[in-house]
Every structure is written in C-alpha cells, then in structure tokens.
C-alpha positions as CSV (number, residue, x, y, z in Angstrom):
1,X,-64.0,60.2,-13.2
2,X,-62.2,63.7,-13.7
3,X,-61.4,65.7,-16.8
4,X,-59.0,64.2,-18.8
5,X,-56.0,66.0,-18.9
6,X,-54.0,65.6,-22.5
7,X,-50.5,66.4,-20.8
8,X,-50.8,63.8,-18.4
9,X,-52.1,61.5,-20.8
10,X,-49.5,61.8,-23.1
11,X,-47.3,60.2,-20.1
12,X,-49.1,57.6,-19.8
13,X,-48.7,54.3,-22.1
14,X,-50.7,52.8,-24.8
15,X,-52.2,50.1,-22.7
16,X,-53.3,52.6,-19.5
17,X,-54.8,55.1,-22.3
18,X,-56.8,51.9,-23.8
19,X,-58.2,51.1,-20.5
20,X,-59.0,54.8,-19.6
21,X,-61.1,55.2,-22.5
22,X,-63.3,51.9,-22.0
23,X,-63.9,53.6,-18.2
24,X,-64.9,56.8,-19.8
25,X,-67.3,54.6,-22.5
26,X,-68.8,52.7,-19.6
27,X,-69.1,55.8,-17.6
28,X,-70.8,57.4,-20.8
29,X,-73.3,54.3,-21.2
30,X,-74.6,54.8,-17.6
31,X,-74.7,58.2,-17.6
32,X,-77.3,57.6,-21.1
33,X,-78.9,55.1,-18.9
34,X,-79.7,57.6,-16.2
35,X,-81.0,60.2,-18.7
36,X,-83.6,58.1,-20.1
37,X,-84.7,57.2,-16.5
38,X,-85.0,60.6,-15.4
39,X,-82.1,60.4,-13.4
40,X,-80.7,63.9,-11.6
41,X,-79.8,66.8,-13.6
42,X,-76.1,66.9,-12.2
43,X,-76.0,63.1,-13.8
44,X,-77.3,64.5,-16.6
45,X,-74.7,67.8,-17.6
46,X,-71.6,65.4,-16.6
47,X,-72.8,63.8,-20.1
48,X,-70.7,66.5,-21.9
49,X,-67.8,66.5,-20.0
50,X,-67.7,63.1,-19.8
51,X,-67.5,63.2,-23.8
52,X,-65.1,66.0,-24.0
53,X,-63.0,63.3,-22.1
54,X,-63.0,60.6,-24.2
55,X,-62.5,63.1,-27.1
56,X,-59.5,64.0,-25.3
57,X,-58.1,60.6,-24.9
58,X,-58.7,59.9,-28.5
59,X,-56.7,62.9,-29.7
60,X,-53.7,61.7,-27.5
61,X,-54.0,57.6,-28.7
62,X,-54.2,59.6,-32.2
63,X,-51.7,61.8,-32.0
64,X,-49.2,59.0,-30.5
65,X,-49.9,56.6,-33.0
66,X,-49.3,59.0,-36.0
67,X,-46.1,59.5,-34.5
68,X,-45.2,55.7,-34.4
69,X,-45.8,56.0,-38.0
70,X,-44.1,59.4,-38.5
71,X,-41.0,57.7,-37.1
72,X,-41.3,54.3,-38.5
73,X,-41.9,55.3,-42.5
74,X,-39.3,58.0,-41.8
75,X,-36.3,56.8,-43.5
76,X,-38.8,54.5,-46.2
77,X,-39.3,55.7,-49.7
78,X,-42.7,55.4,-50.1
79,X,-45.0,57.1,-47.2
80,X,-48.5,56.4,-46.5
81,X,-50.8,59.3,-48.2
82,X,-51.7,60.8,-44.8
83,X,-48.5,61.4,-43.8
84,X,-46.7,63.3,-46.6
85,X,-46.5,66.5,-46.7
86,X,-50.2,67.9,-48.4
87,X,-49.1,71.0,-50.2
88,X,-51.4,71.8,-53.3
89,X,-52.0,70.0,-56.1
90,X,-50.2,71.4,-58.5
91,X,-47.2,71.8,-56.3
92,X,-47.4,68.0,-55.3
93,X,-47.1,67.1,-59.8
94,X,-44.0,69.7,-60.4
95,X,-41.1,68.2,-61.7
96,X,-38.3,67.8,-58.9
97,X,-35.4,69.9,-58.8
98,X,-33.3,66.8,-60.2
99,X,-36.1,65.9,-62.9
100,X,-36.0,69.6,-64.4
101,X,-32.5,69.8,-64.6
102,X,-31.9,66.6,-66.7
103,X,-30.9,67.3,-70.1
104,X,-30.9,64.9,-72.9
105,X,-27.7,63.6,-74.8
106,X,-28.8,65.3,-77.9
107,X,-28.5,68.8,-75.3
108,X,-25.9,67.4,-74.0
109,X,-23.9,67.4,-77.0
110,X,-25.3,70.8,-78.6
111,X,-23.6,72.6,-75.2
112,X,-20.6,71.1,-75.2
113,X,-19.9,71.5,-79.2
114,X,-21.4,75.3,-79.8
115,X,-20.7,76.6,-76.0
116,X,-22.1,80.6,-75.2
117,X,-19.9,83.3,-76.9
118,X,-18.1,85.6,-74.2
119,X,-17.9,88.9,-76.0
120,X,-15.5,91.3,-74.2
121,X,-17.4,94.9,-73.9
122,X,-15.3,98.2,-74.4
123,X,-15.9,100.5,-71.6
C-alpha cells in the first residue's frame, strides 16, 4: 500500500479509516514475517514506512474523534479533563471574575451607608 496521506484521510469516513488501518496492521504483520525469514531487504525498509502509515491514520481517527467530543460536550457544563483548556495550575484554582467580585451583605451594607467622600480640589 502507499503512504498514507493525512489530507486525504481526513476525507474519508470513520468506517474506510477503520478498515485502512487493519490493511496497514496486516501489511505490517507480514512484512515482520518476512524479516524473520530473511526475506529481501526492500521487504524489509518498507517496515518503517509502513508504520509511519498507520501512525498517520491514527492521528486522523484521533484527531476526528476529539472533535466529535469537542463539539458534543460544547454547550455541557462539565467537560471531560482532556478537553478543557490546560492553563497552569494556579491559573486553573483562581477565583472567577464573578466569584472575586461578590461582596457580602455585611459589605454590602457598609458601602451603601458610609459611601467614598468626593472632596472638591482648588486649583
């Protein structure tokens, strides 16, 4: 089989990417076969690109199947680990915007009952 190509891959669906990576396996297997029996040494370099391949076509089943998930969790509240944004760690713990801004009714009430003196300056 030829190189895999990612691009047209990505055309392709679910179920032809499936069945192009058990070729590649099976290809793969023989090709092992062939090395232990001494087979010829043009057998025995396709053994890499014949794994680059099926690295490629993992990638693409990967890379579509993360984006199933991107687009099915997208409007949920709770998202799986993998998919949230990663950040650092102490970024991830901050207080949100809305949590740091809430005041208590004790606050509350101080602010609305001794409000900030506006002192008028003389220029």
């Amino acid at each position: 089989m030829p190189l895999a190509k990612a691009k047209q891959l990505r055309q392709k669906t679910k179920d032809d990417i499936l069945k192009q990576l058990n070729d590649y396996k099976a290809e793969l297997a023989s090709l092992r076969v062939d090395q232990i029996t001494g087979g010829s040494a043009s057998k025995i370099g396709k053994i890499k690109s014949v794994r680059r391949s099926i690295a490629v076509v993992k990638t693409v089943l990967q890379e579509q199947t993360r984006a199933a998930l991107r687009k099915h969790f997208n409007s949920a509240k709770y998202k799986p680990l993998d998919l949230r944004p990663k950040k650092t760690r102490a970024i991830r713990r901050q207080l949100t915007r809305k949590e740091a801004s809430r005041i208590t009714l004790r606050q509350r009430k101080h602010r609305i009952h001794f409000p900030k003196r506006v002192f008028a300056v003389k220029a």
